[in-house]
C-alpha positions as CSV (number, residue, x, y, z in Angstrom):
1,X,-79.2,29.7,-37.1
2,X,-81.2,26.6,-37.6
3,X,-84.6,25.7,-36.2
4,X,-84.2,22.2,-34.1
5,X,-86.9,20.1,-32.6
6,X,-86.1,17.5,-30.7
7,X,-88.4,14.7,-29.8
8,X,-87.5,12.8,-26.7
9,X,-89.3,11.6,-23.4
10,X,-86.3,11.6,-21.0
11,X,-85.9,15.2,-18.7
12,X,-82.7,15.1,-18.6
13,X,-81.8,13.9,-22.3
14,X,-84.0,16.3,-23.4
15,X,-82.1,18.9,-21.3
16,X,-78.8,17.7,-22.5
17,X,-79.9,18.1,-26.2
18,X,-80.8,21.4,-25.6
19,X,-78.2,22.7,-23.7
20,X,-75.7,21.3,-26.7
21,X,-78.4,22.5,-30.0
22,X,-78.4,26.1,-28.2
23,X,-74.7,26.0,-27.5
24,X,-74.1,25.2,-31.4
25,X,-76.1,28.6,-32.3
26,X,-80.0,26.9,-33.0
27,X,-83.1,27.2,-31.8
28,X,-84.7,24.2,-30.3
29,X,-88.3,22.9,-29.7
30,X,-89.2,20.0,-27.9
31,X,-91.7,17.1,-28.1
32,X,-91.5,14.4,-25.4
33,X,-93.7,11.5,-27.4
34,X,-93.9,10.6,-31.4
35,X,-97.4,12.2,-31.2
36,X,-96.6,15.7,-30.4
37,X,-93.2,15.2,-32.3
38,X,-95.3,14.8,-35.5
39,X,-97.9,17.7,-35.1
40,X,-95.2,20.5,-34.0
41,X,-93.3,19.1,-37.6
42,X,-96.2,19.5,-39.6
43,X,-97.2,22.9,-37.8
44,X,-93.4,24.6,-37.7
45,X,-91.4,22.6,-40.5
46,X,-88.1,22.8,-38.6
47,X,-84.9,23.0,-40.1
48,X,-84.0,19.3,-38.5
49,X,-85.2,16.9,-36.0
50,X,-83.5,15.1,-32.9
51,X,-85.4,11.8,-33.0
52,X,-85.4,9.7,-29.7
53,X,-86.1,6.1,-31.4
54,X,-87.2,5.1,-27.9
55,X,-90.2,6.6,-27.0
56,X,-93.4,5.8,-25.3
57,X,-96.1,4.5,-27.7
58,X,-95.4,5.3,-31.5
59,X,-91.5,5.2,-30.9
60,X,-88.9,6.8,-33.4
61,X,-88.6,4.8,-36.2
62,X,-92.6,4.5,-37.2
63,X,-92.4,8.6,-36.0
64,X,-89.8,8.7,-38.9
65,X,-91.6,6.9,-41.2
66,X,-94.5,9.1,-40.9
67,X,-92.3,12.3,-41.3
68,X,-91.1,10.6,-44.7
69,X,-93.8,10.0,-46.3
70,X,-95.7,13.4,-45.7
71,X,-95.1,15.5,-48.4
72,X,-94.9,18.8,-45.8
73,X,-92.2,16.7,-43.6
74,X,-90.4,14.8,-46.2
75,X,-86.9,16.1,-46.9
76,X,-86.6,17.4,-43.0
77,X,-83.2,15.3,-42.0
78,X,-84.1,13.4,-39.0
79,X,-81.1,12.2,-36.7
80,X,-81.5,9.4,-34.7
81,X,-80.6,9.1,-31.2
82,X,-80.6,5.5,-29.6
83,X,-78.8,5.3,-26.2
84,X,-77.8,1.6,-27.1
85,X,-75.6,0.9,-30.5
86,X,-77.0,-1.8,-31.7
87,X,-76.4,-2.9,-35.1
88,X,-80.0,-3.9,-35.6
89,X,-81.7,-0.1,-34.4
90,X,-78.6,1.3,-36.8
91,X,-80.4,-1.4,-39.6
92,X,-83.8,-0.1,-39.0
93,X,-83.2,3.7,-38.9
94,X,-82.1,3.0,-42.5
95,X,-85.0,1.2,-43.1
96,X,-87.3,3.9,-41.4
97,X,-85.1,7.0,-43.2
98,X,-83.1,8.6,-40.9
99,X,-80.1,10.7,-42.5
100,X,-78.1,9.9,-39.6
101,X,-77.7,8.4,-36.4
102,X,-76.2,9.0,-33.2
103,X,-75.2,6.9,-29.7
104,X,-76.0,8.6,-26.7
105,X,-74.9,10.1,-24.4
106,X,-74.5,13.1,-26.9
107,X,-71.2,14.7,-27.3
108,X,-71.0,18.3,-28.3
109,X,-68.7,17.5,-31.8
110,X,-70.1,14.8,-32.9
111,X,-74.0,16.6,-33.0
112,X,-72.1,19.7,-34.1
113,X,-70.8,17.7,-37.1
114,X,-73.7,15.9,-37.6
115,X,-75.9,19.2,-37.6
116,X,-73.6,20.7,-40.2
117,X,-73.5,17.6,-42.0
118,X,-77.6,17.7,-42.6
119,X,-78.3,21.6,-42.9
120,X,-76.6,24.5,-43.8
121,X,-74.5,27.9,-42.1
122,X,-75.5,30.3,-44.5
123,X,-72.6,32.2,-43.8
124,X,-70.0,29.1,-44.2
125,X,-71.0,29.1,-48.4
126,X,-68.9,31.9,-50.0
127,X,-70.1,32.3,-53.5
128,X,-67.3,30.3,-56.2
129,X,-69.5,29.8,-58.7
130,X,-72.9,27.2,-58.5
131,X,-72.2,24.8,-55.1
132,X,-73.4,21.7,-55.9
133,X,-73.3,21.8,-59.8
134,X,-71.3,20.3,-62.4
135,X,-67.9,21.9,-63.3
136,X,-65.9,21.7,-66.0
137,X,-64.0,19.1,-67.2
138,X,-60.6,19.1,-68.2
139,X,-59.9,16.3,-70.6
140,X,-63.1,14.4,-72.6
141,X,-64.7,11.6,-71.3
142,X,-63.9,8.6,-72.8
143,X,-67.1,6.9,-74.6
144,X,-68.1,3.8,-73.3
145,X,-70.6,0.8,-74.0
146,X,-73.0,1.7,-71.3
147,X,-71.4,0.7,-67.8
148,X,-68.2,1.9,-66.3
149,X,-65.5,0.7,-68.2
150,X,-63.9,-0.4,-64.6
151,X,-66.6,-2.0,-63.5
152,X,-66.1,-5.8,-63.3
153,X,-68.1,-9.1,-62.4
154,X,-67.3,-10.6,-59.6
155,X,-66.0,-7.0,-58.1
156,X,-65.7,-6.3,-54.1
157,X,-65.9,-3.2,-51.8
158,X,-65.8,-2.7,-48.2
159,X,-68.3,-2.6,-46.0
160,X,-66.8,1.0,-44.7
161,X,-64.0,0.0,-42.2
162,X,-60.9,1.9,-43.1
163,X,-58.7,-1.4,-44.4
164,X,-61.5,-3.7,-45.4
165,X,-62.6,-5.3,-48.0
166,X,-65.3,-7.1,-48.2
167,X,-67.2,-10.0,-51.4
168,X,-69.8,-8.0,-53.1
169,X,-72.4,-9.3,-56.0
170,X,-71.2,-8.7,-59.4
171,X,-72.5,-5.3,-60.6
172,X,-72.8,-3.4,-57.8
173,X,-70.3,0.0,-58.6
174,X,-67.0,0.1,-56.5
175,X,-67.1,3.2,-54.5
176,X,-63.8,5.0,-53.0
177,X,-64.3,7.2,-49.9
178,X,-61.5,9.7,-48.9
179,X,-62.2,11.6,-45.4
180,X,-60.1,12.0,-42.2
181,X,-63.2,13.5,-40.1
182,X,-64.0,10.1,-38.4
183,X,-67.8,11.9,-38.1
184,X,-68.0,12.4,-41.7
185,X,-66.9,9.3,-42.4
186,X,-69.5,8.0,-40.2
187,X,-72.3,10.3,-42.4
188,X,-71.1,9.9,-45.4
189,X,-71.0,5.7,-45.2
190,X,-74.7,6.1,-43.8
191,X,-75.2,8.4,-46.8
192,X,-74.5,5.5,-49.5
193,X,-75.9,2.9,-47.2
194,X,-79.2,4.5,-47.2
195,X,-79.1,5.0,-51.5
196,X,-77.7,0.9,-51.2
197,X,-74.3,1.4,-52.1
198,X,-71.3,0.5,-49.9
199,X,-67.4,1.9,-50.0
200,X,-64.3,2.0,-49.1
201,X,-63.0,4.6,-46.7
202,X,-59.5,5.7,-46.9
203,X,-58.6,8.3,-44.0
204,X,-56.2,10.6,-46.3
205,X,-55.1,11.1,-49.8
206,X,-52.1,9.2,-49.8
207,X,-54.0,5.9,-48.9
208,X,-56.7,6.6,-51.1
209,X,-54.3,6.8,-54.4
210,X,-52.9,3.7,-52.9
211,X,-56.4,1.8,-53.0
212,X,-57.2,3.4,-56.2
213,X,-54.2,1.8,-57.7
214,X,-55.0,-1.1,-56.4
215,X,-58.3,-1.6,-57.2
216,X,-61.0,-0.8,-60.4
217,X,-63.2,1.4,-59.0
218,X,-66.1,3.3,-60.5
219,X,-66.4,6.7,-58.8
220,X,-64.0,8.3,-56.1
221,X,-65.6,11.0,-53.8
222,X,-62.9,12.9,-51.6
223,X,-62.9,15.2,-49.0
224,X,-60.8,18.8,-50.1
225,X,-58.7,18.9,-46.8
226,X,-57.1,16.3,-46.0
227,X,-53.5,15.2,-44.5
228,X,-50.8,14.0,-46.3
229,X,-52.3,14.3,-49.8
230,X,-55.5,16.7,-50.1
231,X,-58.1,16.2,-52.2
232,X,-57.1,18.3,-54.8
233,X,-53.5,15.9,-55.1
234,X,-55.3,12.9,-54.9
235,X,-57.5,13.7,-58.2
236,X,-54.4,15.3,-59.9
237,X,-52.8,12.0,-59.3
238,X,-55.5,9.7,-60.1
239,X,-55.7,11.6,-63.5
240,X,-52.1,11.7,-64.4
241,X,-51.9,7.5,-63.5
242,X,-55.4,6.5,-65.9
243,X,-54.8,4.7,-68.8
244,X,-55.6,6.9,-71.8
245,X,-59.3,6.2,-72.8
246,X,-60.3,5.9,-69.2
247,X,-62.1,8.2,-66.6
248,X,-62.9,7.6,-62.8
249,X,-65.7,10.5,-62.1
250,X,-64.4,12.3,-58.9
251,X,-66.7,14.0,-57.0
252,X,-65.6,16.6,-54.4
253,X,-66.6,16.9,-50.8
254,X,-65.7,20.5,-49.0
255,X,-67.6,22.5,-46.0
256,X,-67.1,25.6,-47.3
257,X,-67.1,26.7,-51.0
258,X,-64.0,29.5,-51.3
259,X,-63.9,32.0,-54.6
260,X,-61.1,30.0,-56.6
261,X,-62.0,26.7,-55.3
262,X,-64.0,25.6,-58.2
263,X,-61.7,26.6,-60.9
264,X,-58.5,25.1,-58.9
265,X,-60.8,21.7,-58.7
266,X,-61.6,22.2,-62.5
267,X,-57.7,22.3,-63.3
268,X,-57.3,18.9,-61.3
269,X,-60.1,17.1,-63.3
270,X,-62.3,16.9,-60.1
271,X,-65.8,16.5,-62.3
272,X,-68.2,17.4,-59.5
273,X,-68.1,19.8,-56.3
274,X,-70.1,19.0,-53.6
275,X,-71.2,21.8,-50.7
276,X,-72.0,20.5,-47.0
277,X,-74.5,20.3,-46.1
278,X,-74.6,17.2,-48.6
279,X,-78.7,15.7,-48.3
280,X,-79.7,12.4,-49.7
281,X,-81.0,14.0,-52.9
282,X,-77.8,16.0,-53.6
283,X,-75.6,13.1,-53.2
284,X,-78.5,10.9,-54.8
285,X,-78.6,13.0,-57.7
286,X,-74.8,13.3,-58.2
287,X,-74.4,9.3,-58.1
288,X,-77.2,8.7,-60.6
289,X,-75.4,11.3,-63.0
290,X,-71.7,9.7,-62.8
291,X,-72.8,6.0,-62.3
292,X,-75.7,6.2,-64.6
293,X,-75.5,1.8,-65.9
294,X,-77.0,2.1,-61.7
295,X,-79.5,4.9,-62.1
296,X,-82.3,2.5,-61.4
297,X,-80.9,2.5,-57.4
């Protein structure tokens, strides 16, 4: 059970949000202005915060700057909640550092997801080993000069939409997202926004091998249940089609971390597992160690 506050001026959104954070199992708090918001963070150090970006004086996004740059508040997610999507409030919530962001009016599954997204179930991690840390790896990693050796000027990625590719500048690393959960996809795009990378999204295994094929990218990160092709195929598959001397780093995305889970990712060449709930500085520091010619992000 996590410890919620949730800082918004509205009665009855601030009733909704706490009917739906008490239905998910939490505990919630509540703040209705920035002000208050701030001193109940410093005071309780909850285990997230609802931020209402549109609030009365100080609104959400300075409120969020201050939370991020306190030392006692810093790595607190904050999800935003803006009752208007607007690409330019989604623009500065990345700017302010919100982990993630949310259109009111809110919906039960998509907070639920969000929630355990950002923070952990203690009781979802079943020990397989070290979540989060480096596995072993099947087959040695090709040397190379420096940068990725499928990195290539000129490159482009998508700007996230499932089918879409879109120009990028030369040098920035090609990322390939597989996820069905249309939530996580959500997240996780926010996710690599945030650090300034961009990706494309693939919403099963199948189509993700197809866009690898199709396409030099520099790290793959895949979701472990998937339709069609889990994640487990999809790395098996990528591995068995690389030309000898080449590696694409796969990194592993699952909710729950199973005993034999690890080992059977090991087996596929899957070079990193990943527990949810998968924060800016696990994912940060999981990019900088497989795409390190882009460490100085």
């Amino acid at each position: 059970m996590a410890r919620i506050l949730i800082i918004e001026d509205n009665a009855i959104n601030m009733k909704l949000a706490t009917l739906l954070v008490r239905r998910d199992g939490h505990t919630p708090t509540a703040a209705i202005d920035a002000e208050s918001g701030l001193l109940l963070a410093r005071l309780d150090v909850p285990d997230l915060i609802l931020m209402d970006i549109q609030l009365p004086g100080m609104d959400g996004f300075a409120a969020t700057e201050e939370l991020k740059n306190d030392s006692i508040t810093a790595d607190i997610p904050v999800i935003a909640l803006t009752a208007m999507a607007m690409s330019r409030d989604q623009d500065r919530a990345r700017q302010a550092g919100c982990d993630a962001y949310i259109t009111k009016p809110l919906r039960y599954q998509e907070l639920h997801d969000a929630i355990n997204w950002l923070i952990s179930r203690g009781e979802d991690e079943v020990g397989s080993g070290e979540p989060g840390a480096q596995i072993g790896i099947p087959v040695p990693i090709a040397s190379h000069d420096g940068t990725a050796a499928r990195s290539a000027a000129g490159s482009d990625i998508s700007a996230g939409q499932s089918g879409q590719v879109t120009s990028r500048a030369p040098g920035v690393p090609r990322i390939l997202v597989a996820e069905d959960n249309p939530t996580n996809q959500k997240f996780i795009l926010w996710q690599l926004t945030l650090l300034g990378y961009e990706a494309d999204m693939a919403e099963n295994g199948a189509l993700a091998f197809a866009r690898w094929t199709a396409a030099d990218y520099d790290l793959v990160i895949t979701d472990l249940h998937m339709p069609e092709r889990n994640g487990y195929e999809l790395a098996s598959a990528i591995r068995a089609a690389e030309w000898p001397g080449t590696r694409t780093p796969i990194l592993a995305m699952t909710a729950s971390a199973m005993r034999g889970d690890a080992d059977h990712a090991r087996i596929v060449g899957i070079d990193e597992y990943l527990v949810r709930p998968l924060n800016l500085a696990k994912l940060r520091a999981a990019l900088l160690k497989w795409l390190p010619a882009h460490s100085d992000r």
